[in-house]
N, C-alpha and C positions, 0 to 999 in steps of 0.2 A: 254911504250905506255902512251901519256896523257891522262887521265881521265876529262870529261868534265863535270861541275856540273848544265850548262845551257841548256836551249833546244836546241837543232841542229835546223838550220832554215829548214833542207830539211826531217829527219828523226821524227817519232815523240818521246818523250820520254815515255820509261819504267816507268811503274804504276802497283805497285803490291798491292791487297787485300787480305791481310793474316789471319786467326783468327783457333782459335782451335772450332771452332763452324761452323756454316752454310758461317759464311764469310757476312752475308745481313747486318747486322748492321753496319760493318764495311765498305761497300760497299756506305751505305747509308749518311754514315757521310762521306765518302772521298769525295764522288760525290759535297756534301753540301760545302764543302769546295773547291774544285777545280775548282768550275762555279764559284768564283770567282776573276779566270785568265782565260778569255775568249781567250786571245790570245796562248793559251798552248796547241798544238799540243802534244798529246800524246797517247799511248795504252794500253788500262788495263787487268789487265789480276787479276781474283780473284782465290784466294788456298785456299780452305776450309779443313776442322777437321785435322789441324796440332796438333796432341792430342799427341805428343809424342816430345820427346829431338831429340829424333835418325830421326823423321820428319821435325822438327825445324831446325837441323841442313843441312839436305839433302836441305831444303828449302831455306836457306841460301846460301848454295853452288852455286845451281840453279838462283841466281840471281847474284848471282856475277858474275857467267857464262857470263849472259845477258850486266851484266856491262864491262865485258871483252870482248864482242863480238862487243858492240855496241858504244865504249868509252863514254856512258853518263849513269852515277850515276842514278840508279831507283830511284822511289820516292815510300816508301813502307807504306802502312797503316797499322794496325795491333792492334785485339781487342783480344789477348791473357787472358784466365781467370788467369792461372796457372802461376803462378810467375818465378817455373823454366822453362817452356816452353819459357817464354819470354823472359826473360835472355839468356839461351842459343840461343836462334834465334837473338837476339840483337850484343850478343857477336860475332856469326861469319857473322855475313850481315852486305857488305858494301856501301849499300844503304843509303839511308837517311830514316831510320825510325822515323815514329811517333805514338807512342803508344798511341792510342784513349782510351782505355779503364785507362790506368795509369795517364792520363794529369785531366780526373776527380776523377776518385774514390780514389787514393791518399790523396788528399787532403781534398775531403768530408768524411774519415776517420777519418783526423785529427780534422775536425771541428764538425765531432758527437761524438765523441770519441769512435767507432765504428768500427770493421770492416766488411767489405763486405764478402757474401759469397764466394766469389773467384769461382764461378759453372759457366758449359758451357750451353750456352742456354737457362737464365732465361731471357732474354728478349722476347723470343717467346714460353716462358709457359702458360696456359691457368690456370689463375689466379680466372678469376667470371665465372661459370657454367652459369651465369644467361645469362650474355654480350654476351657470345659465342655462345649460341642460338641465343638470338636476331641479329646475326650477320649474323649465317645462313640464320634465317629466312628472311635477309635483302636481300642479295645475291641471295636467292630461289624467293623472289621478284620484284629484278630486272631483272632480269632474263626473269620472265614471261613477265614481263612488258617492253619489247623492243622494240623499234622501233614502238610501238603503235599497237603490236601485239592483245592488248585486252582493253576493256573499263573499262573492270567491274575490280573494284576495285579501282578504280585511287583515292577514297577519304582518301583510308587507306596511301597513298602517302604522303610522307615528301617534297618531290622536285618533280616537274614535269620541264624534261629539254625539251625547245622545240626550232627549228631550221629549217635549210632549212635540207636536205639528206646532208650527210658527213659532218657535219660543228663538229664534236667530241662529240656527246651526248654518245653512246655507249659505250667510254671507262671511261667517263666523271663518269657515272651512277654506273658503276662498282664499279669504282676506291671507291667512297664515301659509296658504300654497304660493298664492304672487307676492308677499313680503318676504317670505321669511324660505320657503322653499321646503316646505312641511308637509309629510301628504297626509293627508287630513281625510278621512270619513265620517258620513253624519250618518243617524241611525236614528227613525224614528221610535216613539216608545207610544203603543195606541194601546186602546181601550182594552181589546184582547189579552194583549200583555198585561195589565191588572188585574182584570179578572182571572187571569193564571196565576198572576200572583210571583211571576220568574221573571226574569230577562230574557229577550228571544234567545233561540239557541246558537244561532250565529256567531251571537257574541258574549257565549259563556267561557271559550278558550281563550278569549282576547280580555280578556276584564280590566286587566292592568294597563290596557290601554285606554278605557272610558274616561271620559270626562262629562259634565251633563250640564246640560242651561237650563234654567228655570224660568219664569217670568212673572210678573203681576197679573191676577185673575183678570182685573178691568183693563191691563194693556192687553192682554191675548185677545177678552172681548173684544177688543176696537180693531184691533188686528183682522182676525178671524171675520169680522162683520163687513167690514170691507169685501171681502174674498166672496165670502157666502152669506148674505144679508139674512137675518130672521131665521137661522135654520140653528138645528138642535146643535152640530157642532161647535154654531159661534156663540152660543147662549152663556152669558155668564153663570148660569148654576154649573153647565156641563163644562166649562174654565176649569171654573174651583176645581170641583171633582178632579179632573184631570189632573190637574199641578199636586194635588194634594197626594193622589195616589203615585205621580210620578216622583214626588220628593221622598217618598215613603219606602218605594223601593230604591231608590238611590243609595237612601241610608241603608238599608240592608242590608245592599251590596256594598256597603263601603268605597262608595264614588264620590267624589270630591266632584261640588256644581257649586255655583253661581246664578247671582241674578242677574240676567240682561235687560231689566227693566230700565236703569238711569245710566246703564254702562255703553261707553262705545264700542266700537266692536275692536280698536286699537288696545284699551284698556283689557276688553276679553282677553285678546290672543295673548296680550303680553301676562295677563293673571295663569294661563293654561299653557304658555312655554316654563312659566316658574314653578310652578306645580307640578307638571311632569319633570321638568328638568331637560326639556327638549334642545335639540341644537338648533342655533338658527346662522341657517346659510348666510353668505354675506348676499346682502341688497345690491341686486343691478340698477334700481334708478326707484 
């Protein structure tokens, strides 16, 4: 049988994420790397706590399986701690492995004269007792603070995101409370608010802390239509409108927004910590 090392135009290709640990680091860095072949049809599939030779190897098997089944060459990631763990899964997988965790720590070895602890897990140890409170507390935060659920407290707020309904504040808000340790509030901006022609009063003392998402008429549409099928909120005329008045007043007010249309939500937060100039806690995992 020939082996095919390119992507088939019609299947997608084999992606495997390997690691003797949870598998997310290594998850994180393939992704990082693979979005830049936009045109790579393929399927991933992650194996976490390969903690063993005798799993390494089984896991090796298992792909080659896939290679044998599929005639195209997996593309394998893989953040093994343990030197013989990795070796042995090296030795029998006939994938194209790339070993994330040896392409740096190797060499920064050699250039501290040092070596690493070779441990499973220490990227998602909880390192400052202090950070990891503040992190809760950020998250406990956001939380309360959704969708404009409550007023009170929006001063103690870092970012206030504000938008039309579905334009990604919610995940937006999240994301920057368990990354980064940011408390984050979302503030919707409705119909009412245009026809006033102001910004709620809430958050006329806080201004300097808004930030705003915008989105494309026709993704809100599909959005919104999902949620509320055929009804006047998800109608694309009543979109427009909406975004149009909501970008209208942004300018007004002199709020600095984006669009979440082709953005991920990693690209938001990081556009919206450089823009305010926010601090960001250090990452527990």
């Amino acid at each position: 049988m020939t082996i095919s090392s390119s992507p088939n135009q019609t299947a997608p290709r084999p992606v495997f994420i390997v690691s003797d640990g949870t598998a997310i680091t290594a998850e994180t860095l393939a992704q990082a790397v693979l979005t830049q072949f936009p045109n790579l049809n393929y399927e991933q599939r992650r194996i976490p706590f390969i903690d063993s030779v005798e799993k390494a190897t089984a896991t090796a098997d298992r792909i080659n399986q896939v290679q044998e089944r599929t005639g195209m060459r997996p593309l394998v990631f893989s953040t093994f701690s343990r030197k013989t763990i990795s070796e042995a899964f090296c030795e029998e997988c006939t994938g194209y492995v790339t070993e994330l965790f040896r392409s740096f720590v190797n060499p920064l070895e050699e250039e501290l004269g040092m070596e690493s602890t070779h441990q499973v897990g220490e990227t998602h140890r909880i390192r400052n007792e202090e950070n990891y409170d503040r992190r809760i507390a950020a998250i406990d935060y956001t939380l309360t603070h959704d969708d404009g659920q409550t007023d009170y407290g929006l001063e103690e707020a870092e970012v206030i995101l504000v938008g039309v309904s579905r334009s990604g504040k919610t995940p937006t808000s999240l994301y920057l409370a368990m990354q980064f340790g940011i408390k984050t509030a979302n503030y919707p901006l409705i119909p009412e608010d245009f026809e006033r022609g102001t910004l709620p009063e809430a958050l006329q003392s806080v201004k300097d802390k808004l930030f705003g998402l915008t989105i494309a008429p026709e993704r809100l549409h599909d959005i919104r239509n999902e949620r509320r099928p055929n009804s006047r909120y998800a109608s694309l005329e009543n979109c427009r409108a909406e975004i149009a008045a909501c970008e209208a007043m942004m300018n007004r007010n002199g709020i600095s927004y984006l669009s979440s249309t082709t953005k991920s939500i990693e690209e938001i937060a990081a556009t919206i910590i450089a823009t305010l100039h926010l601090e960001k806690h250090e990452r527990i995992g």
